[in-house]
N, C-alpha and C positions, 0 to 999 in steps of 0.2 A: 504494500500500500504506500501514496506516495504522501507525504507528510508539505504541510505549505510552507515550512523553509525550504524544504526541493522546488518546487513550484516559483517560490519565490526568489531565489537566487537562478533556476534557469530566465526565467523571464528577467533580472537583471542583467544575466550575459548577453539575451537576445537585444534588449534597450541599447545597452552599452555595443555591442557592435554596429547599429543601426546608427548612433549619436557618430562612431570614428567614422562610417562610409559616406555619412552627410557632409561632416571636417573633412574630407578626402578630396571630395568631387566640388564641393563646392565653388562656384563661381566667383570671382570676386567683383562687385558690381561697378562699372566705369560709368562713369558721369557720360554721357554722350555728350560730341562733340558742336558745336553749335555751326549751324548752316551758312556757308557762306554765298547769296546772293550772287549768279551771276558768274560763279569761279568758272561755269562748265559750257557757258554762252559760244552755241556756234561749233558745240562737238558733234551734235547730231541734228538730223531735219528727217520732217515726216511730209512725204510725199500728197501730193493734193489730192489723189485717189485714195487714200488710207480707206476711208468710211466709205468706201465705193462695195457692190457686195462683189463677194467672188464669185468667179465662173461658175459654171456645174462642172468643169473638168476637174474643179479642185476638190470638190464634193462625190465624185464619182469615183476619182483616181485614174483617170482615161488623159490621157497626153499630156504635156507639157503644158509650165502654164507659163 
């Protein structure tokens, strides 16, 4: 029969592993970096068809598009 000091000292092993694995993996949290306006101006452009729909070729998978 198991007596609740057993009970209770395995359930503190179990705690106390779970408290080192969360200290382990823990992330350390970084303040994000604040945005800077403008830094990326003129790396990319989107096409004036973007919202145009797509062919059925693309929907189909039938030739080139």
């Amino acid at each position: 029969m198991v007596n609740i000091h057993q009970i209770y000292k395995a359930t503190k092993h179990v705690l106390d592993f779970i408290e080192f694995l969360a200290s382990k993996y823990a992330q350390p949290q970084e303040t994000p970096q604040q945005r800077i306006l403008g830094l990326n101006k003129a790396e990319f452009w989107i096409l004036d068809d973007f919202n145009d729909p797509l062919p059925d070729e693309f929907w189909l998978g039938n030739g080139t598009i």
